[in-house]
FIVOLO-263261 format. One record per atom (N, C-alpha, C, CB): residue in one letter; x, y, z. Coordinates in pm, whole numbers, padded with zeros to 5 digits, always signed. Atoms other than C-alpha are relative to their C-alpha. Glycine has a CB too. Layout:
% residues N
AXYZ/...
END
This chain:
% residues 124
X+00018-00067-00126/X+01054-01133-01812/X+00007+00150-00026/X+00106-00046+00105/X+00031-00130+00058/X+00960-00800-01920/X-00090+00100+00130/X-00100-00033-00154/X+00066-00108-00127/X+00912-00515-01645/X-00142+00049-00008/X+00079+00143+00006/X+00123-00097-00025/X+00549-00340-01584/X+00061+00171+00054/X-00109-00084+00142/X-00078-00177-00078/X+00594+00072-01489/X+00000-00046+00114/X-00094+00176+00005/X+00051+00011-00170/X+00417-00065-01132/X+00094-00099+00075/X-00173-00069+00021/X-00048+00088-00110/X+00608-00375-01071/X+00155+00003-00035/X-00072-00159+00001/X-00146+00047+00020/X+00975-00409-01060/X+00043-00147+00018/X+00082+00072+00091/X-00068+00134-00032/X+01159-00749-01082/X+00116+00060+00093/X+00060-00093-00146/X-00126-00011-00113/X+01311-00832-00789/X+00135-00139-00038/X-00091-00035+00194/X-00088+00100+00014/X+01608-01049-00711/X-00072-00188+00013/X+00111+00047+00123/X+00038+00081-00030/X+01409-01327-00613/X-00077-00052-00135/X-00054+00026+00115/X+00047+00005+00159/X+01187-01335-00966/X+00121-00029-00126/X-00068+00161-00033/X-00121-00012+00088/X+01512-01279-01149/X+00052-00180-00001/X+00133+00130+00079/X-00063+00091-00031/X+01671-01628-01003/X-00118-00140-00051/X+00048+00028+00160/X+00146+00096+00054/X+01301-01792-01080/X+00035+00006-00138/X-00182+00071+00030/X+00062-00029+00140/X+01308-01677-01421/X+00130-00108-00066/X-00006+00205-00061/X-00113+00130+00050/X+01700-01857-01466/X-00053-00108+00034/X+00148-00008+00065/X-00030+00130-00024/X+01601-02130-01308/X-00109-00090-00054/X+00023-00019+00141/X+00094+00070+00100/X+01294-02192-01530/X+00055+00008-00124/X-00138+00056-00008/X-00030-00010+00133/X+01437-02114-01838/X+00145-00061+00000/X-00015+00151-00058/X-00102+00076-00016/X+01781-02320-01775/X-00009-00128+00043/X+00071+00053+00066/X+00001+00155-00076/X+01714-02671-01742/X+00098-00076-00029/X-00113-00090-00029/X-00176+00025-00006/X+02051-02746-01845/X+00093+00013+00054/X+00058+00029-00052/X-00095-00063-00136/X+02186-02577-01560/X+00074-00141+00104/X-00135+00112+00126/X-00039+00090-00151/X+02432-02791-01369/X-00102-00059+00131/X+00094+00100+00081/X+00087+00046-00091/X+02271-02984-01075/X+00031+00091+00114/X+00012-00149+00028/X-00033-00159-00112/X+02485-02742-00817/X-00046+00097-00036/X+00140+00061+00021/X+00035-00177-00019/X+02420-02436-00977/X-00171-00009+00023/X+00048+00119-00179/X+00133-00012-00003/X+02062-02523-00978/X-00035-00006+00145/X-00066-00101-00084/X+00037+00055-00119/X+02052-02639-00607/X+00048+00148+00064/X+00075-00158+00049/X-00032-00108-00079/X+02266-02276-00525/X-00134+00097-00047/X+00165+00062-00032/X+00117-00105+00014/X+01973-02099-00682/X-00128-00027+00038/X-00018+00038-00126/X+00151-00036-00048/X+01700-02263-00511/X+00030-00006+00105/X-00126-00077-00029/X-00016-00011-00109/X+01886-02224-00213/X-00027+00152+00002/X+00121-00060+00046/X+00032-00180+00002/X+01870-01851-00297/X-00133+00024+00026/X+00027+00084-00149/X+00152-00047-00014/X+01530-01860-00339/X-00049-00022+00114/X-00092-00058-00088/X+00032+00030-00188/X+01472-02010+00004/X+00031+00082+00075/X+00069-00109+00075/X-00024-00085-00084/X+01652-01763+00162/X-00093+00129-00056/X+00155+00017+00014/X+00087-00182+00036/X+01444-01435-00044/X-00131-00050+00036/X-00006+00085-00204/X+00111+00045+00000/X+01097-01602+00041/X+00036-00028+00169/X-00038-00119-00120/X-00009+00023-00193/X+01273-01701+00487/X+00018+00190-00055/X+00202-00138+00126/X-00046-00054-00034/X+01376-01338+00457/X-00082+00083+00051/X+00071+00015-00058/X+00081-00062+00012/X+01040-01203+00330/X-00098-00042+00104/X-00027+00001-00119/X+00066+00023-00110/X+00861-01370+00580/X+00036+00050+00154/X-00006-00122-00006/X-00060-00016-00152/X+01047-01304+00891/X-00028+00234-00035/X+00260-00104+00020/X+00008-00177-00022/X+01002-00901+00779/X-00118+00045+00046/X+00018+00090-00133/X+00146-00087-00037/X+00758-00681+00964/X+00017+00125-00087/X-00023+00052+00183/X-00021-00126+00105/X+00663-00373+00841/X+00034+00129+00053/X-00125+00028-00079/X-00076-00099-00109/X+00832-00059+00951/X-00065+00124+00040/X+00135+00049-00052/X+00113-00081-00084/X+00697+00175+01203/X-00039+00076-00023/X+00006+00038+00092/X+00085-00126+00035/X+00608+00453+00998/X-00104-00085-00079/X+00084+00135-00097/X+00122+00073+00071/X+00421+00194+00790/X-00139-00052+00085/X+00064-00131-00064/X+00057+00020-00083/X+00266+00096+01094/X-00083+00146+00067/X+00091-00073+00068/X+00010-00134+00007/X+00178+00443+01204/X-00084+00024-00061/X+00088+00063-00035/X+00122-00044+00141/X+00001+00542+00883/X-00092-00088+00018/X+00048-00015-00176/X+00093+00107-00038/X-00177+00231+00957/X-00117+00049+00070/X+00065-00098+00082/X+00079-00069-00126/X-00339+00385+01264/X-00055+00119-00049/X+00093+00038+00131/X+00087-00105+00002/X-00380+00686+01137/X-00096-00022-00101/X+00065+00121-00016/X+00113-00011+00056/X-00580+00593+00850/X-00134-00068-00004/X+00030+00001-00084/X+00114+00062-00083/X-00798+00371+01066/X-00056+00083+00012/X+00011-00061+00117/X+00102-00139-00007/X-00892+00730+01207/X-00030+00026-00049/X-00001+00094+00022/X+00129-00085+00119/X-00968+00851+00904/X-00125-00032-00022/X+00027-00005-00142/X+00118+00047+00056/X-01187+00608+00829/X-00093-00014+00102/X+00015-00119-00071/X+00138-00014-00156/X-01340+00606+01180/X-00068+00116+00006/X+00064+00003+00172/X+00064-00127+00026/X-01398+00957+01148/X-00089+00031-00103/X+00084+00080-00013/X+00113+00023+00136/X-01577+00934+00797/X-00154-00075+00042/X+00084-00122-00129/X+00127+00116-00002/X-01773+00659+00946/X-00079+00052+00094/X+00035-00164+00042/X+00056-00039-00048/X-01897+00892+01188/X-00070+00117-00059/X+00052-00001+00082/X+00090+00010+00094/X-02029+01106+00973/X-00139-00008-00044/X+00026-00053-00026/X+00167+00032+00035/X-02391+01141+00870/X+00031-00092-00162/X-00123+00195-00027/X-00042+00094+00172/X-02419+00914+00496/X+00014+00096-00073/X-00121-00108-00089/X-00033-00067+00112/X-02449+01175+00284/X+00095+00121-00024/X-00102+00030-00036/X-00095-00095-00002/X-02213+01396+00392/X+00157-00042-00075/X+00010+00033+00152/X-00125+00030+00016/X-01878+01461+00247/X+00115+00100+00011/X+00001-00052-00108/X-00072-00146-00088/X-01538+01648+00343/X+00129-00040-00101/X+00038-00004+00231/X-00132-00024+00124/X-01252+01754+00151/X+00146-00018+00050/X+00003+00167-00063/X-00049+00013-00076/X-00900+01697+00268/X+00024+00108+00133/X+00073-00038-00063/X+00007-00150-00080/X-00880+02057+00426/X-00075-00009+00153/X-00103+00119-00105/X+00110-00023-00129/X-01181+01982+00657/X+00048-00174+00102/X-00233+00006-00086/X-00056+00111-00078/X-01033+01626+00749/X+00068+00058+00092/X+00082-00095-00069/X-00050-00034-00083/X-00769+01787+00879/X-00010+00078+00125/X+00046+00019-00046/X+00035-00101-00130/X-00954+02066+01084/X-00085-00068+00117/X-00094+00135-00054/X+00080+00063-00076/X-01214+01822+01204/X+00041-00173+00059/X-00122+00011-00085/X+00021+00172-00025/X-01038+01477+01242/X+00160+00026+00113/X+00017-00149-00204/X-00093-00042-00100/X-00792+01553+01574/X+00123-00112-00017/X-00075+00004+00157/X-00124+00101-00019/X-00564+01230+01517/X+00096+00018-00129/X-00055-00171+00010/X-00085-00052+00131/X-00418+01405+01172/X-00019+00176+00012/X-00079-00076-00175/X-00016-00153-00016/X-00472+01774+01301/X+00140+00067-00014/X-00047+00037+00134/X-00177-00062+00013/X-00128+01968+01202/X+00013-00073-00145/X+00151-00075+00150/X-00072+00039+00117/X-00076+01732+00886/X-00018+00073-00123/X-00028-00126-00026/X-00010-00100+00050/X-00004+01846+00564/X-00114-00082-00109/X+00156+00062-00032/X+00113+00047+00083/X-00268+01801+00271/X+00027-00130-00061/X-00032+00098-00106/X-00069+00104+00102/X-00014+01560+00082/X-00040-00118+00061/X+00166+00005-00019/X-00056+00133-00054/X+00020+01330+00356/X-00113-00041+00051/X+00121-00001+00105/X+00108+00054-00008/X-00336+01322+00439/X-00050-00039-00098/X-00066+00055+00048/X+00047+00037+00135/X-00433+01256+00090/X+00102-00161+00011/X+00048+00143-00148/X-00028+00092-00007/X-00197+00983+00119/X-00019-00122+00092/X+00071+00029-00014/X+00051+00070-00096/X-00357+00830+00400/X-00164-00084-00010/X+00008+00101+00101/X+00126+00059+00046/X-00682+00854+00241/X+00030-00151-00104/X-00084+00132-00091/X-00008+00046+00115/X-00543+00655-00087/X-00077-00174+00028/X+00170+00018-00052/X+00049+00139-00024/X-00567+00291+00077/X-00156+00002+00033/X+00083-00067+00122/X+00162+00030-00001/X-00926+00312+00187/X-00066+00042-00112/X-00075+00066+00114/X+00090+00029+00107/X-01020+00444-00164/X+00040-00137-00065/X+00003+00116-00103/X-00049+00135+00071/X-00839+00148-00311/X-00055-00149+00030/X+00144-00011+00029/X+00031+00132-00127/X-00953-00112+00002/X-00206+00028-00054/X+00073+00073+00264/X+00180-00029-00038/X-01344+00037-00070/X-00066+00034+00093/X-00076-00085-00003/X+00024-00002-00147/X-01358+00166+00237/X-00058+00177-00018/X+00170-00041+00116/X+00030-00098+00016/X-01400+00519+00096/X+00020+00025-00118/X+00037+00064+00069/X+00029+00006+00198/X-01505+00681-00228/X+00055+00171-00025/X-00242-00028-00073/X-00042-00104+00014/X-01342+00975-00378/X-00042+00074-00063/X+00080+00001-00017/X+00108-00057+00109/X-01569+01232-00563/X+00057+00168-00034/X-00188+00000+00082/X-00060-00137+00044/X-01436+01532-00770/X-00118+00072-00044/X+00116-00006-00120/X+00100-00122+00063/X-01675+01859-00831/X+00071+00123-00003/X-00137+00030+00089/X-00033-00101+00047/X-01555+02112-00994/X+00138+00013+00063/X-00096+00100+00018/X-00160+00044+00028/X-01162+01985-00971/X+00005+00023+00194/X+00135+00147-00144/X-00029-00044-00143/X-01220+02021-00578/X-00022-00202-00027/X-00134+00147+00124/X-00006+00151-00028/X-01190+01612-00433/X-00060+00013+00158/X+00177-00078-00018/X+00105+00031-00116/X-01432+01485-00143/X+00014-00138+00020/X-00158+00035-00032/X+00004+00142-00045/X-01424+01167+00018/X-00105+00013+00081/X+00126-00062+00069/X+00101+00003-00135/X-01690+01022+00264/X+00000-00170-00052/X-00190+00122+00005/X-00009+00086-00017/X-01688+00669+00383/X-00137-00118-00080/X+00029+00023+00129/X+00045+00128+00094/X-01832+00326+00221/X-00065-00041+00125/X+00126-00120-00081/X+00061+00111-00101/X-02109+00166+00455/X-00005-00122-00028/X-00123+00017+00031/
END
């Protein structure tokens, strides 16, 4: 069970990993660890996601609504997002750049560097 930089082992992986590699394990201790696991898998389900996550959500719907309005070949840098897209007007470059990230990732928008400047414009 060897970490990635991206993913961390959680507790729930951790208790998988004993309880595959211990099959010698007592019949209790084995039954308290897949009771564990039942509870990290009810816990993860019952979680929503929290309202700034939700939030960003929305706003980078706008983004991408705004892109999608848009002529096709046009494209805008974060600078002009912000001046021209009113539901992230005031934000700061970071946090609009971070808003963009999921729709380049989702394919929803494409990110194009010229001359170390960065441009986005939406995916039809």
């Amino acid at each position: 069970m060897t970490e990635n930089k991206t993913t961390k082992t959680t507790y729930k992986d951790a208790v998988k990993y004993a309880l595959d590699n211990l099959p010698d394990a007592p019949a209790d201790v084995r039954e308290k660890l897949d009771a564990l696991v039942a509870s990290f898998e009810k816990k993860a389900e019952n979680r929503k996601p929290a309202a700034e996550k939700e939030e960003n959500i929305g706003y980078t719907n706008a983004i991408h609504d705004y892109l999608l309005s848009l002529p096709e070949d046009e494209k805008k840098t974060v600078t002009d997002i912000i001046k021209e897209c009113p539901t992230v007007a005031g934000f700061s470059t970071s946090k609009v750049t971070s808003l963009l990230s999921p729709l380049v990732e989702n394919g929803k928008a494409v990110k194009l560097v010229d001359k170390r400047r960065s441009y986005y414009k939406a995916v039809r």
